[in-house]
C-alpha positions in Angstrom: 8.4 109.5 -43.9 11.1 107.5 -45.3 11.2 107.4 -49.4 11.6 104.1 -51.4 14.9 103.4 -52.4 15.4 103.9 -55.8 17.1 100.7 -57.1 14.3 99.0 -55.4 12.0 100.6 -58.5 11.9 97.5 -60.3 10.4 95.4 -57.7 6.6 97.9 -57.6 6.2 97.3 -61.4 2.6 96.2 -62.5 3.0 92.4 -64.6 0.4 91.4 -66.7 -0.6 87.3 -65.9 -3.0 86.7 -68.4 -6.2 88.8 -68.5 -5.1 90.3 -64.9 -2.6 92.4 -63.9 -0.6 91.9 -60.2 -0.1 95.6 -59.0 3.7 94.4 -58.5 6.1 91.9 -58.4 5.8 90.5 -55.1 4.0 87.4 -55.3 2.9 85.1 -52.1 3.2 81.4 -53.8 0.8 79.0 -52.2 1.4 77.5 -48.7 -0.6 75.4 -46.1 -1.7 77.5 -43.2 -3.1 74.2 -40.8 -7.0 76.3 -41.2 -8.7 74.8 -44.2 -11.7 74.5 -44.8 -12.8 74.2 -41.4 -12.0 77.9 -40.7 -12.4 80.4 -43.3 -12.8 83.7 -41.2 -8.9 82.8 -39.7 -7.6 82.2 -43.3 -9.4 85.3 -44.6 -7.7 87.4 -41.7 -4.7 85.7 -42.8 -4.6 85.9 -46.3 -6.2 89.8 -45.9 -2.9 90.5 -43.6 -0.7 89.6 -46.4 -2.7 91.8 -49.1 -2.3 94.8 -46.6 1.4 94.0 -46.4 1.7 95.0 -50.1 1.6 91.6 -51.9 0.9 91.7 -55.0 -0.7 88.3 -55.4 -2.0 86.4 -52.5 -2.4 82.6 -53.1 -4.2 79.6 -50.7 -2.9 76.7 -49.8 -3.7 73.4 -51.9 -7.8 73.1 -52.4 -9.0 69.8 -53.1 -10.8 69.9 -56.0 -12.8 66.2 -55.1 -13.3 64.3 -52.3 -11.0 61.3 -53.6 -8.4 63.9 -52.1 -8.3 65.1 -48.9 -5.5 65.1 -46.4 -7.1 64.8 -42.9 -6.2 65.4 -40.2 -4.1 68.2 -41.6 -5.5 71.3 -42.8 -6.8 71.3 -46.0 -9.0 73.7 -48.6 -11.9 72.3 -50.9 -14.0 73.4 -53.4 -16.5 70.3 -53.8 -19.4 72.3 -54.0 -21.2 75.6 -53.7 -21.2 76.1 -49.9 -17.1 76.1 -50.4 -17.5 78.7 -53.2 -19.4 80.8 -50.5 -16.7 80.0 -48.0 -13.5 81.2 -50.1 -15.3 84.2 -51.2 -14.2 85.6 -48.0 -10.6 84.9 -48.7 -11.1 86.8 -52.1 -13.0 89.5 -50.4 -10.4 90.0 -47.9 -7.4 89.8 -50.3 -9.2 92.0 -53.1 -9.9 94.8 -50.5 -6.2 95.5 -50.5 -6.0 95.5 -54.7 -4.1 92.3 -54.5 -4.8 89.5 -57.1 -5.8 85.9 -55.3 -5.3 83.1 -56.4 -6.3 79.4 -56.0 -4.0 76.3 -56.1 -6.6 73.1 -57.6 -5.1 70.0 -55.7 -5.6 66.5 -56.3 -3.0 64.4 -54.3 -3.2 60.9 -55.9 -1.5 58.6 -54.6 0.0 61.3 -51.6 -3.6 62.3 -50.7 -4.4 60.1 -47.5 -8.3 59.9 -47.8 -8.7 59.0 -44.0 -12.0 61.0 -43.8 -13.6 60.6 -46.8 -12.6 56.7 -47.0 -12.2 56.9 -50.9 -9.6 54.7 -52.6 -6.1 56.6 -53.2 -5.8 57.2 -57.5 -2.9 57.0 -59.5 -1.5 56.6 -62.9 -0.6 53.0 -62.0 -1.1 50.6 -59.5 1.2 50.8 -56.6 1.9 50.9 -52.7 0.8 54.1 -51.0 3.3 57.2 -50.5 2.3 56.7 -47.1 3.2 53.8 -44.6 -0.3 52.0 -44.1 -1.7 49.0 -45.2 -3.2 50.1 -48.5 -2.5 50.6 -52.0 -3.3 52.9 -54.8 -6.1 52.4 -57.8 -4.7 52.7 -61.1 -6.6 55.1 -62.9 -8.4 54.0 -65.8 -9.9 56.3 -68.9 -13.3 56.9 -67.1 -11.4 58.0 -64.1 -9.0 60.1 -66.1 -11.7 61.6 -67.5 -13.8 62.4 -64.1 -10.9 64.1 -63.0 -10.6 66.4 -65.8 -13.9 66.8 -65.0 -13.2 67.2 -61.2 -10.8 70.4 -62.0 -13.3 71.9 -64.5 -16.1 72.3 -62.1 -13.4 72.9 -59.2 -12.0 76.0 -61.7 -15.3 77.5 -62.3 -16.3 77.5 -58.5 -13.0 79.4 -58.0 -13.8 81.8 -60.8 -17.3 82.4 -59.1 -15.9 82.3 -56.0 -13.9 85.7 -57.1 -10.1 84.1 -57.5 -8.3 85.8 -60.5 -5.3 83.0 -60.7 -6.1 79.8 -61.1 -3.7 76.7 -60.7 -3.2 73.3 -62.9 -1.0 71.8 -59.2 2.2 69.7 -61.0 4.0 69.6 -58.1 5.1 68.1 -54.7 4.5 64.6 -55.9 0.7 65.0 -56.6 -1.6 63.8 -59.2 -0.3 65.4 -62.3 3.3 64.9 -61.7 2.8 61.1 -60.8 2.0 61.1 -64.3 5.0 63.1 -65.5 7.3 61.3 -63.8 8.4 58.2 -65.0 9.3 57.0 -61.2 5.3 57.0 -61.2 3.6 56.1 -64.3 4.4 52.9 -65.7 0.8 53.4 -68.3 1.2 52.0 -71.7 -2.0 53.7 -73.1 -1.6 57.5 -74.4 -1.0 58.4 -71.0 2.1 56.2 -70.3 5.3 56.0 -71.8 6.4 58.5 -74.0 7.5 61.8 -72.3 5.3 63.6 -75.1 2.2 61.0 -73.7 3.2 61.5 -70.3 2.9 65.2 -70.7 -0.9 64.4 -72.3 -2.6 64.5 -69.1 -0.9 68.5 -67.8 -1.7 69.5 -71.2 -5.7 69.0 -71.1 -5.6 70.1 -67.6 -4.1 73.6 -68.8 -6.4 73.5 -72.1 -9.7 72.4 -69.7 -8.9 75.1 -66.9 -8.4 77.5 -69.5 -12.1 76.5 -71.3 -13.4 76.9 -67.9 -12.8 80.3 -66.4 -13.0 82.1 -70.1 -10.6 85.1 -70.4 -11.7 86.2 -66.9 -9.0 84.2 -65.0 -5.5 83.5 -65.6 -4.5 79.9 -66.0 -1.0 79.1 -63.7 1.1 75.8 -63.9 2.8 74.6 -60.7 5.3 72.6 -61.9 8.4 70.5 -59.9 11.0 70.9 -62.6 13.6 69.0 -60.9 11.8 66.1 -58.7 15.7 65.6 -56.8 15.1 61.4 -57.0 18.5 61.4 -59.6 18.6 60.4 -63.4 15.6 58.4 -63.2 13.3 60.9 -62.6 12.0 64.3 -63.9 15.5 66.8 -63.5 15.8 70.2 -64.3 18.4 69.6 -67.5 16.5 66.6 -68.6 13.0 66.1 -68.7 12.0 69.0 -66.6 12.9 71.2 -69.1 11.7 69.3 -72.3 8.2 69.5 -70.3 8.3 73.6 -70.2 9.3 73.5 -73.3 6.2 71.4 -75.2 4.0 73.9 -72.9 5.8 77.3 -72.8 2.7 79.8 -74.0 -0.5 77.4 -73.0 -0.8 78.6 -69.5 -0.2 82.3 -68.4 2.0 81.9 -65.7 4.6 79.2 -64.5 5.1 78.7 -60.9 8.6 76.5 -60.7 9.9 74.7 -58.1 12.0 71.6 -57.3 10.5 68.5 -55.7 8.7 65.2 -55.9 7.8 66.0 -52.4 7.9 69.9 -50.1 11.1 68.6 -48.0 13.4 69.7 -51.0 11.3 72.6 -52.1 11.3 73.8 -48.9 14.4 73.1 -47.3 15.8 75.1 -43.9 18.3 77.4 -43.8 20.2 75.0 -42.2 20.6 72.9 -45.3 20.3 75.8 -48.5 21.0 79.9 -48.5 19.1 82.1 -50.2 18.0 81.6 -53.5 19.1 78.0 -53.3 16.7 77.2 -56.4 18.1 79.6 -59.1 20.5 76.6 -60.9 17.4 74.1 -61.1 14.8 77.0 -62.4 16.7 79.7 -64.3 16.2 78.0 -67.7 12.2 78.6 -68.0 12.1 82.1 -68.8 14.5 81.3 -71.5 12.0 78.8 -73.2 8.5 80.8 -72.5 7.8 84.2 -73.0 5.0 84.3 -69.8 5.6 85.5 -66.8 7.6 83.1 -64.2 7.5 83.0 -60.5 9.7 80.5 -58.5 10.9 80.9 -54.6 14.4 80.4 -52.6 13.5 82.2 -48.9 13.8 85.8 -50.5 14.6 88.4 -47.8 17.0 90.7 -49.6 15.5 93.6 -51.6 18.8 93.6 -53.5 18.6 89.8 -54.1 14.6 90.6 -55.1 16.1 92.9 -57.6 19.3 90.6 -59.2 16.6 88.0 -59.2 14.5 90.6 -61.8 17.3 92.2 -64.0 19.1 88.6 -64.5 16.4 87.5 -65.8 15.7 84.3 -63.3 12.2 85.2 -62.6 9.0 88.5 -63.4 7.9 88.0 -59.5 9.7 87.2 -56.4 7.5 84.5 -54.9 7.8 83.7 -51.1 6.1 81.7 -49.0 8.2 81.6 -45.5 9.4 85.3 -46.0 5.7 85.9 -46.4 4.7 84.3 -43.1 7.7 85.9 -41.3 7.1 89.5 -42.3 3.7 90.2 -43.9 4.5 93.6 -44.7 8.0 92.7 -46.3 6.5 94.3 -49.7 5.3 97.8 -47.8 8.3 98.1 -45.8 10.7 98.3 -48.9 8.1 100.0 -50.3 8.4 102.9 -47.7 12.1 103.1 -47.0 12.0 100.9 -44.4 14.0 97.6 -45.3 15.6 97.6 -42.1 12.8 96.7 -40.4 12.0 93.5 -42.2 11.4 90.1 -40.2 13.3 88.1 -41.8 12.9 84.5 -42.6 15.3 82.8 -40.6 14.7 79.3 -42.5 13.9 77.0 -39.1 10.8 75.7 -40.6 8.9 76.0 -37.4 6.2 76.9 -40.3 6.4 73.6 -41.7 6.0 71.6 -38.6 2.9 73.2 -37.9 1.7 72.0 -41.1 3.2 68.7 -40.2 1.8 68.4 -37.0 -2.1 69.7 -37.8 -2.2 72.7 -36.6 -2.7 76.5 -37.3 0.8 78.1 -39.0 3.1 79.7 -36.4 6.1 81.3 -36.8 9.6 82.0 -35.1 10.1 85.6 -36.1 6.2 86.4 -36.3 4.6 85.7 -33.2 1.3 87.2 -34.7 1.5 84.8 -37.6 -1.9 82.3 -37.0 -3.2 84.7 -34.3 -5.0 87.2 -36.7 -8.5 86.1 -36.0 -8.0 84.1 -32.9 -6.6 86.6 -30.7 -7.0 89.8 -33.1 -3.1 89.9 -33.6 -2.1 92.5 -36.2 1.8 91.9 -37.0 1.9 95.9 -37.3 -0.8 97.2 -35.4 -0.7 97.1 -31.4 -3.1 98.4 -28.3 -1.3 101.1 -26.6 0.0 101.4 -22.9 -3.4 100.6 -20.5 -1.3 103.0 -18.3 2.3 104.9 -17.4 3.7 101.8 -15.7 7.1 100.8 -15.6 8.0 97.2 -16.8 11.5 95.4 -15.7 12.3 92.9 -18.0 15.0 90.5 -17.3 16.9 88.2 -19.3 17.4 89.5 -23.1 17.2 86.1 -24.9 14.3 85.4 -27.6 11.3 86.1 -25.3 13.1 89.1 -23.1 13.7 90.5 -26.5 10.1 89.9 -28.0 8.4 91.4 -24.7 10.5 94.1 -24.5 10.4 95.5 -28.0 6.2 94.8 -28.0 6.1 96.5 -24.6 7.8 99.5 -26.3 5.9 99.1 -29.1 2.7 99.6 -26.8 4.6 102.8 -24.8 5.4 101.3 -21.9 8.8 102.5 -19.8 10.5 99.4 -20.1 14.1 98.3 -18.8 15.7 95.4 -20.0 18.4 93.8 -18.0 21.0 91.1 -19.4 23.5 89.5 -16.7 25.9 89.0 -19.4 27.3 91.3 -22.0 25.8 89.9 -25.4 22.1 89.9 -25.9 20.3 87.2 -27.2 20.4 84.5 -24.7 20.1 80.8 -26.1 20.5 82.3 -29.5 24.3 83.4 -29.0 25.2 79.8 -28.8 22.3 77.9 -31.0 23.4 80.0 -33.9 27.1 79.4 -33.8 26.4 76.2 -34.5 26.8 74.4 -38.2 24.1 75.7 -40.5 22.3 78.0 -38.1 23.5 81.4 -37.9 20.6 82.6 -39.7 18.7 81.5 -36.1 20.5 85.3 -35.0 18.0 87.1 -37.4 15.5 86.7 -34.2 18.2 88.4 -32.1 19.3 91.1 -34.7 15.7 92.3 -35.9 14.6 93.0 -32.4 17.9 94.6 -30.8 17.6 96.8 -34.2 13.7 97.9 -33.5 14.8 98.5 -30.1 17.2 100.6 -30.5 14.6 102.5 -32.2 12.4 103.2 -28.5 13.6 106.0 -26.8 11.7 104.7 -23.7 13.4 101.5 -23.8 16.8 100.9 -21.5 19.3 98.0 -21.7 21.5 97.5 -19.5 24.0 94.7 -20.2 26.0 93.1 -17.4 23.0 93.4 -15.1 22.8 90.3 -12.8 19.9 91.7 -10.9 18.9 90.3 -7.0 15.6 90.5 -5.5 17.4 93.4 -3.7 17.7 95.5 -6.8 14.2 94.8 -7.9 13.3 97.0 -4.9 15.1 99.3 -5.7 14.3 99.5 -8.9 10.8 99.7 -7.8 9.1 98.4 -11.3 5.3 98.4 -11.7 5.5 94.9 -13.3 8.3 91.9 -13.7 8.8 89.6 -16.6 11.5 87.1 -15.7 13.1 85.6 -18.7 16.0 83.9 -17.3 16.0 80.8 -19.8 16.6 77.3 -18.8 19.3 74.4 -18.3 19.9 71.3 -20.0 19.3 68.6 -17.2 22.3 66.4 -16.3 20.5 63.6 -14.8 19.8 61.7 -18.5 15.7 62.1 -18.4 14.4 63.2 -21.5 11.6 62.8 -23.6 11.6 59.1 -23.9 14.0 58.1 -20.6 12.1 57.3 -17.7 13.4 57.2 -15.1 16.8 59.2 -15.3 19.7 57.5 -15.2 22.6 56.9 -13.1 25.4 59.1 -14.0 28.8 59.5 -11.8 29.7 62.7 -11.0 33.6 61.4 -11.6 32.4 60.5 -15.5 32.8 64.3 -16.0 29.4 63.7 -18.6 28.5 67.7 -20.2 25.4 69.6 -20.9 25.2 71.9 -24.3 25.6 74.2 -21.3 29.3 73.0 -20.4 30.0 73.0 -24.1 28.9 76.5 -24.6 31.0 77.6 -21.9 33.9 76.3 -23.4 34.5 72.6 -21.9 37.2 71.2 -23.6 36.5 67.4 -25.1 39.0 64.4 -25.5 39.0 61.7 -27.2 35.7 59.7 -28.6 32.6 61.3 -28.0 29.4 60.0 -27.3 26.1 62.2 -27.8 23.1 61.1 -26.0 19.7 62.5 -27.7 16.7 62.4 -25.7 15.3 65.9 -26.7 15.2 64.6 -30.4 15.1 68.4 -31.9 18.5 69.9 -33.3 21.0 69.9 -30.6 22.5 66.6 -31.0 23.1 66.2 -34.3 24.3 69.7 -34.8 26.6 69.2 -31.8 27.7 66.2 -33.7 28.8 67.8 -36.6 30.6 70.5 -34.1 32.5 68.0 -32.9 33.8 65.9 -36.1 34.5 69.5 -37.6 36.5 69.1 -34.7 38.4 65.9 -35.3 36.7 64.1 -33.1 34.6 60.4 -33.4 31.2 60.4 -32.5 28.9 58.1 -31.6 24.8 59.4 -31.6 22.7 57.2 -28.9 18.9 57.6 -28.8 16.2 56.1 -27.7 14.5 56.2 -31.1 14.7 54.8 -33.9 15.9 58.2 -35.9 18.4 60.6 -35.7 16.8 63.9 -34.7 13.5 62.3 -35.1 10.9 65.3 -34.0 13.1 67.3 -37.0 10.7 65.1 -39.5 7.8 67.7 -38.8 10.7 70.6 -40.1 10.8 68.8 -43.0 14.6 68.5 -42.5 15.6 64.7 -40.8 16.4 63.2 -43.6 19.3 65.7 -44.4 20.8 65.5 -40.8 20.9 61.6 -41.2 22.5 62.0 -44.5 24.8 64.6 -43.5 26.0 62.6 -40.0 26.4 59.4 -42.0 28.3 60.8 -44.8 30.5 62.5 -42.2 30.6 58.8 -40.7 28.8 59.8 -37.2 28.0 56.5 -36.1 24.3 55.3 -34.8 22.6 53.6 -31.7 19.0 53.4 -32.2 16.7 51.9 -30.0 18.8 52.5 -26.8 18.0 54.8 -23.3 21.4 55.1 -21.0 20.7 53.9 -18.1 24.2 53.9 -16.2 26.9 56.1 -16.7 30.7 55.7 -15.0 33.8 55.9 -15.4 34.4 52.9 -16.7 31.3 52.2 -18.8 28.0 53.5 -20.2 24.9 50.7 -20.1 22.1 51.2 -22.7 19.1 49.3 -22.7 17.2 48.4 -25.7 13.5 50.3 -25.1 11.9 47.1 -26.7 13.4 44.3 -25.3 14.9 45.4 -22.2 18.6 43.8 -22.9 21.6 45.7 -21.4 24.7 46.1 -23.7 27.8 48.1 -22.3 30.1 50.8 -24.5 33.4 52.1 -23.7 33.1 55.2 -21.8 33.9 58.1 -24.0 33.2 61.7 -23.4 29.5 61.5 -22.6 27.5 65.0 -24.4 23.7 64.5 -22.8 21.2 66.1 -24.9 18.6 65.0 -23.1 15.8 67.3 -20.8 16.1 71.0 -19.8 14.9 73.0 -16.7 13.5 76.3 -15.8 16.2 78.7 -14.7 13.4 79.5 -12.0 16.0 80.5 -8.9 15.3 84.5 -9.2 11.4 84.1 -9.2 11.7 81.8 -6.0 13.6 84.4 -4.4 11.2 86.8 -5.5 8.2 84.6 -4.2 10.1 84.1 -0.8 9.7 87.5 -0.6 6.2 88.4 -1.7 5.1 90.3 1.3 7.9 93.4 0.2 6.3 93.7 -3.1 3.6 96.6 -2.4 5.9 98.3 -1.0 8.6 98.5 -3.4 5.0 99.2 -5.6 5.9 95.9 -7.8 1.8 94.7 -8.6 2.9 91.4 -10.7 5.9 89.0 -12.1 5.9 86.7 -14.3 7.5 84.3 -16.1 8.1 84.1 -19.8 9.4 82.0 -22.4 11.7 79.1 -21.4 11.9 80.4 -17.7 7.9 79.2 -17.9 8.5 76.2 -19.5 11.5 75.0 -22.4 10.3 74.6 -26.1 11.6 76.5 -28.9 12.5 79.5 -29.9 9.4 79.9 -31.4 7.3 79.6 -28.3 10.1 81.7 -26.6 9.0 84.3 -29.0 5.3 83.8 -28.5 5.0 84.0 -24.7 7.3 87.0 -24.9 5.0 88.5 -27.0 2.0 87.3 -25.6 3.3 88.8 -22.2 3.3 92.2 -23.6 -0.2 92.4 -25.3 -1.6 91.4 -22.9 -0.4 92.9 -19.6 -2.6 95.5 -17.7 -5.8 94.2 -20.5 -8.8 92.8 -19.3 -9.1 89.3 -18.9 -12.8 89.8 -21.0 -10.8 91.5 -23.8 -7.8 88.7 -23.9 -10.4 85.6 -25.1 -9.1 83.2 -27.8 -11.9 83.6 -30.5 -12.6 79.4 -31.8 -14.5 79.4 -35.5 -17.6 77.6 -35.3 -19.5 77.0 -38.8 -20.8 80.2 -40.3 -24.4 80.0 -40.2 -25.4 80.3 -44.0 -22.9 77.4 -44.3 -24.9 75.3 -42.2 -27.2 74.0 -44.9 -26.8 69.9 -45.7 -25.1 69.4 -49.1 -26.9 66.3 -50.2 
């Protein structure tokens, strides 16, 4: 067995928070998973899968601590009352049955909780419109209410405590309660609790002392604070106010948790828009003022980062969230020797968007990640081969690669053919473009594990026939041939497709890929509403050339709003002066013109026909399994019992799906259907009992 590297040392100390100790340094910060409340044996799984992958301390995502906040329909923690205490014991269970620390983060979202369910008034500091675009406004908090919430987050601390966490959080971040009374954007008070930075602050400071009061010297107390809220001068910055607040509160809590943000899009930004680290200049000044132990994230995937992050003196623990959810057993694998094999975080906040959208967490480079309990996924841990079959896989792009190295994994005799000579299918070109190469982590990672299997063939340069099938004579086929981007103008929002002249010459990302050379003015048309167009559009001004971005929405890569990243693509086409149609589906296309119609009122407008880029639908590159089909009655012979296809030859999404099917393909081939059931939580029955 591989040893750990020595200058990796530093990163498997034990650090003291408080009255606990973490075993090491790696430290899991808090993050949403889309379970909540509402499923406690998934998030257990979850959270347990993390503590088995070596990290040291395991946090939840935000708790609400009352139910004047609550976030539905998204997934959301609480700990209103006893039957909750009962419920997150399981998470501690899980977590401490690995020796990890867990820890709690107390939420109260003011006037960013939505209250849809519980149908309580938004609270503030002041009066004001809603964070959130509905017609309602937010209470201003007077001192009763300012005192039932300190009560609130006493009673919420000592469920936790009896609930078994050993960290708990005073949340001053992401724009919630606390910090809208920080921030001077937010609280416009003229009491004791408005003004004054030293009166602002009054409010974190009883929170600390009251947390503290309530869980004794059996918990530590940790601060989540937003140093820098990124809004400019007139808000909280890390050189201004940010650090004058860690300064009046360096020693009261045990640990600070840093981070940048009045809101997650900053704190969390993509790879696309930050490398690695990307929050060092904003939070390297608290361990200068405060001689506890700080944590602060930047999408850590280097050990040797880990460590400069350590011996610099920027941070005691490497927190991670998305690293976290990409490799579970990041901590173990540096642990044993075995860096190589880290997933690593490839910063597409696919993570994000299923927080965004409601949903259980997924994950591009773990297709496991939200399947623990459901389907009984184990990111390390995979049924062997059901037999000695032989499984052609074809097409080596995201979900060839995923089903091949899990069929591997399992012992299967797998051969993996590629018609061209690089692997990685849609990756090879996605990733060349502006801001994504780290996308080619998914296509690295899984060429590197394969090259591992001894029982696992590529063969490049392989543009197989139904003919060489037979010959072949696999036991099982799974066809990963990809898709196309449609040149007929339907997309997501264009119905019906348009009228496009062959003689217009208009291109696919396909035609670009391959090289097409553009002239002139361009014009992008965005109907898938995803990456593509606007990072085509930057391509091509890098280029020299002008473009013009058409869609039939009213935002520039609008679905990129659940990746937490739309308003940096706006802000970076516009400041590289891309110039914007909202509001318009094409609807003729010629040489001589384009026609757009407005999808509200119907009117027709007419542009000068530039070099027309159609982002708009994709189809299933399905022409190999039709030939295979046609031919269904050779199959037995040539002993093939099954194809199948995966990933965007079954139907175009994202990578991330890609991934998923591939991977779902190979755990589940040759199983029994009665061993392959999704598992849905129902209530646990001693939860059952009315709360009154």
């Amino acid at each position: 067995m591989a040893q750990r590297n020595p200058r990796y040392d530093v990163l498997f100390e034990p650090v003291p928070i408080g009255p606990v100790t973490a075993p090491n340094r790696f430290y899991q910060t808090p993050h949403a998973t889309g379970m909540g409340y509402a499923k406690p044996k998934a998030s257990a799984t979850l959270r347990g899968i993390k503590a088995e992958g070596g990290w040291g301390v395991v946090c939840t995502e935000y708790c609400s601590i009352h139910p004047s906040s609550e976030d539905a329909p998204y997934g959301f923690l609480t700990l209103w009352d006893e039957e909750d205490v009962r419920a997150l014991a399981v998470t501690t269970d899980a977590i401490h049955a690995h020796g990890s620390l867990a820890g709690i983060e107390l939420w109260h979202g003011g006037m960013h909780a939505i209250n849809k369910l519980m149908r309580e008034p938004a609270l503030a500091p002041s009066e004001s419109s809603s964070h959130f675009v509905q017609p309602q406004q937010v209470r201003a908090m007077d001192k009763q209410d300012i005192a039932q919430f300190r009560q609130w987050q006493i009673n919420a601390a000592r469920r936790a405590e009896r609930a078994g966490f050993d960290i708990v959080y005073v949340y001053a971040g992401h724009g919630y309660l606390p910090f809208q009374f920080l921030s001077p954007l937010t609280n416009q008070r003229s009491d004791e609790y408005g003004g004054s930075l030293e009166n602002r602050v009054r409010l974190l400071r009883e929170m600390i002392e009251d947390t503290r009061e309530a869980v004794g010297d059996t918990c530590a107390v940790a601060v989540r604070l937003a140093v820098d809220e990124m809004h400019g001068p007139g808000g909280i910055t890390s050189d201004g106010e940010g650090r004058e607040i860690v300064e009046m509160l360096a020693e009261l809590p045990d640990l600070w948790d840093v981070n940048l943000a009045g809101d997650l899009g900053y704190d969390s930004r993509s790879s696309r828009f930050s490398p690695e680290g990307y929050q060092e200049d904003y939070v390297s000044f608290v361990k200068s003022v405060t001689s506890k132990p700080v944590v602060s994230v930047g999408r850590f995937t280097s050990p040797d980062t880990m460590v400069s992050q350590i011996k610099r003196g920027v941070q005691d623990f490497i927190g991670a969230a998305r690293p976290s959810i990409a490799d579970p057993f990041l901590p173990r694998k540096i642990n044993e020797g075995r860096e190589d094999e880290v997933r690593e975080c490839i910063g597409c906040n696919i993570c994000r968007a299923s927080n965004n959208e409601g949903v259980p967490l997924r994950c591009t480079q773990n297709p496991t990640m939200g399947e623990e309990w459901r389907r009984g996924w184990h990111p390390e841990i995979i049924v062997p081969q059901s037999s000695e079959a032989k499984v052609l896989v074809v097409g080596a792009g995201p979900a060839g690669l995923e089903a091949s190295l899990a069929l591997g994994r399992r012992g299967y005799q797998v051969m993996l053919a590629e018609a061209g000579r690089e692997l990685g299918g849609r990756l090879v070109h996605e990733a060349a473009l502006p801001g994504l190469g780290n996308w080619m982590r998914v296509r690295d990672h899984r060429v590197h594990m394969l090259e591992k299997l001894a029982h696992v063939e590529i063969f490049r340069e392989s543009a197989l026939t139904p003919d060489d099938m037979f010959d072949v004579a696999p036991d099982h086929v799974a066809l990963a041939t990809g898709s196309s981007w449609r040149r007929d103008g339907a997309g997501t929002l264009s119905a019906p497709a348009a009228e496009i002249d062959p003689a217009l010459g208009a291109l696919t990302p396909n035609d670009v890929f391959a090289g097409a050379e553009l002239s002139g003015d361009v014009t992008i048309y965005d109907d898938e509403h995803y990456f593509m167009a606007g990072a085509l559009a930057e391509k091509f001004v890098l280029a020299g050339h002008k473009v013009t971005l058409v869609t039939p929405h009213t935002l520039v890569s609008a679905w990129t709003e659940m990746t937490n990243e739309q308003i940096f693509i706006q802000q970076k086409l516009s400041g590289l002066g891309v110039e914007f149609i909202f509001s318009h589906a094409l609807i003729k296309a010629g040489p001589g013109k384009l026609v757009w119609r407005c999808t509200y009122s119907g009117q027709e407008f007419e542009t000068a026909a530039n070099q027309l880029v159609l982002v708009t639908g994709r189809s299933p590159n399905r022409a190999l399994h039709d030939a295979l089909e046609a031919r269904g009655g050779e199959w037995a012979d040539a002993g093939i019992k099954s194809v199948a296809c995966i990933g965007d030859c079954l139907v175009p999404s994202t990578i991330a799906d890609a991934v998923h099917r591939g991977h779902r393909y190979a755990r589940e081939l040759e199983v029994p259907a009665s061993n392959r059931m999704v598992r849905r939580e129902r209530p646990i029955p001693e939860l059952e009992a009315e709360v009154l």
